[in-house]
C-alpha positions, 0 to 999 in steps of 0.5 A, a space after each residue: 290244441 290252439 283254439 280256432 281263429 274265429 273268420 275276419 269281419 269288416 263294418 257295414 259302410 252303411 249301418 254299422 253292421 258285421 259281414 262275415 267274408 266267404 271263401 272264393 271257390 275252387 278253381 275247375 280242374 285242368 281239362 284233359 286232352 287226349 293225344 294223337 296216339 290215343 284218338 288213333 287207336 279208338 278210331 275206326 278205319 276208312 273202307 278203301 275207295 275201289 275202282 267201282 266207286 267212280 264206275 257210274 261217273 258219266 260226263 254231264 256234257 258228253 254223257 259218257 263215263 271213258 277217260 276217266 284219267 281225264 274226268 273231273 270230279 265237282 268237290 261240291 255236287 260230286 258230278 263228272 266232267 271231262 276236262 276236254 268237254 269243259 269250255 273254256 277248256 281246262 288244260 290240266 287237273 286243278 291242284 286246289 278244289 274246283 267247282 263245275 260250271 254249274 256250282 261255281 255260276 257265271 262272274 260278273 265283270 265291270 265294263 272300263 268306263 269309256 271316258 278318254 282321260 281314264 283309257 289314256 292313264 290305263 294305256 299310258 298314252 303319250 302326248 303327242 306333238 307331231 300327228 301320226 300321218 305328218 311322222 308317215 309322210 316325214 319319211 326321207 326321200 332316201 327312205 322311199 327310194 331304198 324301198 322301191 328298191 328293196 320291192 325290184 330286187 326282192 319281188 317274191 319276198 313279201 314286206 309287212 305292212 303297218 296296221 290301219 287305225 280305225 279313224 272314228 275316234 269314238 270307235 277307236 276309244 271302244 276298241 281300247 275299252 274292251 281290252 281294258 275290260 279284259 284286262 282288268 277282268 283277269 287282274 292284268 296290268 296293260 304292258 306292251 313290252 317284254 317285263 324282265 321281273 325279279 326271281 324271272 330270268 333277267 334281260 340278259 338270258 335273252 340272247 339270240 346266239 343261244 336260239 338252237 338252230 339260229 335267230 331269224 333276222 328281220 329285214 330293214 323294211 320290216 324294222 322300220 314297219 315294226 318300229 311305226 307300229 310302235 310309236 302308233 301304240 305309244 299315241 294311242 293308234 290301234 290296230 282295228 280289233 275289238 276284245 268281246 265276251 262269249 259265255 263259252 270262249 271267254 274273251 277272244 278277239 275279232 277284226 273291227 275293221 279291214 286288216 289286209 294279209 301280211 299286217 303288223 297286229 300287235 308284239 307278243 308281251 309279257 314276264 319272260 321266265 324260264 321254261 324249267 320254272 313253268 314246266 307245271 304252271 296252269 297259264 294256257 297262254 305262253 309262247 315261246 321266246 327262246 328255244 336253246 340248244 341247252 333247255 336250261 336257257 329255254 324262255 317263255 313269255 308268260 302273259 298272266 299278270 302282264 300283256 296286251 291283246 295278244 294274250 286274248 288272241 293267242 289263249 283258250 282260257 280267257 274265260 276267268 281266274 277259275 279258268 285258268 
């Protein structure tokens, strides 16, 4: 038998003395896991839910426990909510969690500042070099006759009249403030013009010879109204209205000024979609630009990341991104 190898030792670097070596320790077992199949064998079965669990769920607003089809559930008090008692109004059944008034609590939003230079880049306002009211008065002469006699020949025909805008500049930068406001509250981008964005459909799905039934078409007079308004838009003219805050209905709009009937208020904006791809979308706020024979080619303008004040006169849901 060999004799045993006696342990290495190494010199002390400070005295000279011997330091025997010990041995690293034993790395710790591997830590055993264990698999699906054996933590769903010990696991015990849930009781099943039963119609009796929900009975005693009442409506906090209505008080009241029917249409339980239609009562939502808050995932963090567990208290009942009917979605038409809900204000804003919750048009579906959210598909990811949702929080009653109560728990989720009020968002502040910031106010846009009223500085002119800030309104003009968030509106893209053009420079203009010709004032409004020299463009109004340098219609032709031929202009003015064809309407005076379009007005004898069509006197039941009711014409559409330009907006007025409000003349007190420092009113007008309010007005255009508060839609900023909303706007930017919601995440929105300012466009007061139809978006064609890619995986949407495109600007050529837009053709009136598939609208069922035949395309409206607007007479020359009111061409003419619908393109003033526009270049009043473009310059930073807009029509008398205010976009204000209610802790009920969210942002809705109301008349700063006098607006006479039949007035041109604003084009109804946004991405243009089909209606197949929008058939389960929250947005509350789409309007309808193509109704085709085939539903396939059906459009709807969706103004949930792109519109102008339309959007808050048309939508019930202007509240915030939760209610939506």
């Amino acid at each position: 038998m060999a004799p045993k190898r006696p342990e290495a030792e190494s010199p002390s670097p400070t005295n000279g003395s011997v330091r025997k070596r010990t041995a690293a320790p034993p790395p710790p077992p591997p830590r055993r896991y264990r698999s699906l199949s054996e933590i769903m064998c010990t696991a015990k079965p849930a009781p099943p839910v039963t119609g009796e669990y929900y009975s005693d769920v009442r409506c906090e607003q209505c008080r009241s426990g029917e249409c339980d089809e239609e009562m939502l559930l808050c995932d963090r008090c567990d208290r009942g909510y009917h979605l038409f008692c809900l204000r804003p109004i919750v048009v579906r059944v959210p598909t990811g969690p949702w929080l009653c008034p109560s728990c989720a609590g009020e968002r502040p939003f910031q106010r846009f500042p009223l500085m002119q230079k800030k309104i003009i880049d968030f509106f893209r306002i053009q420079r203009r070099s010709i004032p409004i009211a020299e463009e109004k008065c340098g219609l032709s002469q031929d202009t003015r006759k064809r309407r005076r006699r379009s007005l004898v020949m069509h006197k039941k025909r009711r014409r559409i009249l330009p907006f007025t805008p409000t003349e007190n500049l420092a009113r007008r930068l309010e007005q255009m403030g508060s839609l900023a406001t909303a706007l930017t509250a919601l995440k929105m981008e300012f466009s007061n013009e139809l978006t064609y964005m890619p995986g949407m459909a495109s600007r050529s799905a837009n053709q009136a010879i598939l609208e069922k039934g035949g395309m409206q078409v607007l007479p020359k007079e009111d061409k003419e109204t619908l393109e003033l308004c526009r270049a009043m838009c473009k310059k930073g003219e807009c029509p008398p209205l205010i976009v204000v805050y209610d802790s009920l209905e969210g942002f809705t709009v109301q008349a700063d000024g006098q607006i006479k009937d039949m007035t041109f208020i604003t084009e109804y904006t946004g991405d243009v979609d089909y209606l197949l791809n929008r058939e389960h979308d929250d947005c509350d706020s789409m309007m309808t630009l193509l109704s085709a024979t085939n539903p396939s080619n059906s459009l709807v303008i969706c103004p949930d990341k792109r519109g102008n004040i339309a959007r808050f006169i048309n939508g019930i849901n202007n509240h915030n991104q939760l209610s939506r």
